[in-house]
N, C-alpha and C positions, 0 to 999 in steps of 0.2 A: 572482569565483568564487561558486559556488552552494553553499554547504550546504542539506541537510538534517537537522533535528534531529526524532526520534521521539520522544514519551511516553513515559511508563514503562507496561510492560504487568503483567502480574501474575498473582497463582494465582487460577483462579476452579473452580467446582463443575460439572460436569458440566451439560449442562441452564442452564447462568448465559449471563450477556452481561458483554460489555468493550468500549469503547470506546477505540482508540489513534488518538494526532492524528499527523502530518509538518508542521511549518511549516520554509519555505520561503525562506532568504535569499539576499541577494543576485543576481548579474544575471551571467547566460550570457556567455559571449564573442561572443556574435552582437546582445549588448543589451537580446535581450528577457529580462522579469522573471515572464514568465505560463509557465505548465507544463502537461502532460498529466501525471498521476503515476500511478504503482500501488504496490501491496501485493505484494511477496512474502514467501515465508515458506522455512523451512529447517531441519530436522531434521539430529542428529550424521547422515555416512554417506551422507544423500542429497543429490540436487541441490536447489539453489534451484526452489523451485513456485511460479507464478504463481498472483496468485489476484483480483485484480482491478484497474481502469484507469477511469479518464477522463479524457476527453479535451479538450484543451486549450480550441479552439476555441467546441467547442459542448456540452461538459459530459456528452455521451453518455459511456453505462458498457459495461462489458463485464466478465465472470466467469468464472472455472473454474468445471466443474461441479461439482464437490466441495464449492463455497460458494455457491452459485447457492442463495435463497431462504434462505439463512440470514445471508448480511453484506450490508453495503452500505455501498457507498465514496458519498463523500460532499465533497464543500468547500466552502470560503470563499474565493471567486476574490480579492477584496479583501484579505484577511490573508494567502493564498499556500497558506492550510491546506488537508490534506487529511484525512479523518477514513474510516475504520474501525469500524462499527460491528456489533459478533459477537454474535450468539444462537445460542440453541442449541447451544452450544459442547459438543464431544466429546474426550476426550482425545486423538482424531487429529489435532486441530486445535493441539497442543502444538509448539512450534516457536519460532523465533525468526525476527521478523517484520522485515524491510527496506523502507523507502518508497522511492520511487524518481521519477527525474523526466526531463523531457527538455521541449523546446522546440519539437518539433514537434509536429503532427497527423495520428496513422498513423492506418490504415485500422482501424476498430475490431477487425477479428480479428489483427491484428500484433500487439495490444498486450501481447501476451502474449511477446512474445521477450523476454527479459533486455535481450541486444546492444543495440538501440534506445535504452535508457536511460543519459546519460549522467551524471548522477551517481544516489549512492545515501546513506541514511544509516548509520547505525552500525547500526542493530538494538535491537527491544525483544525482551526476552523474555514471551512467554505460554504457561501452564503450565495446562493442565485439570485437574483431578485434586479427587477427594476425599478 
């Protein structure tokens, strides 16, 4: 079975960066131990938001726009990791952040459905604020 374990995330200042990792264990039912992952996130009240992916294969990204030019997903194909790196952080950006993962290679504008992902981790918390 696959977990995922997320970083701890944290309070930061408006205008600040945070960087949260996912690493990656164990091995799918289908064998394979390589992933496509993403980032979403989740406020009390609303739905789960995508916010970024890449993709298994060939390491291509894809973004919401609401974090387009300000995060960047990132891994360690070798260690399973995936990293999270936030600037310019805004208090709408407060949420509690889920990694997520799966074993195939969707077409990079899919990546954004929830469904596709088959497992998830627990969630970090990040808190904007001053």
């Amino acid at each position: 079975q696959v977990q995922l374990v997320e970083s701890a995330g944290g309070l930061v200042q408006p205008g600040g960066s945070l960087r949260v990792s996912c690493v990656a264990s164990g091995r799918a039912s289908s064998g394979r131990a390589s992933y496509s992952m993403a980032w979403f996130r989740q406020t009390p009240g609303k739905e789960r938001e995508f916010i970024a992916a890449i993709r298994r294969n060939d390491g291509h990204t894809y973004y919401a726009d609401s974090v387009k030019g300000r995060f960047t997903i990132s891994r360690d194909k070798v260690q399973n990791t995936v990293y999270l790196q936030m600037s310019n952080l805004k208090p709408e950006d407060t949420a509690v952040y889920y990694c997520a993962a799966t074993t195939v290679s969707y077409n990079l504008s899919s990546m954004s459905r929830e469904d596709l992902y088959d497992y998830w981790g627990q969630g970090t918390q990040v808190t904007v604020s001053s």
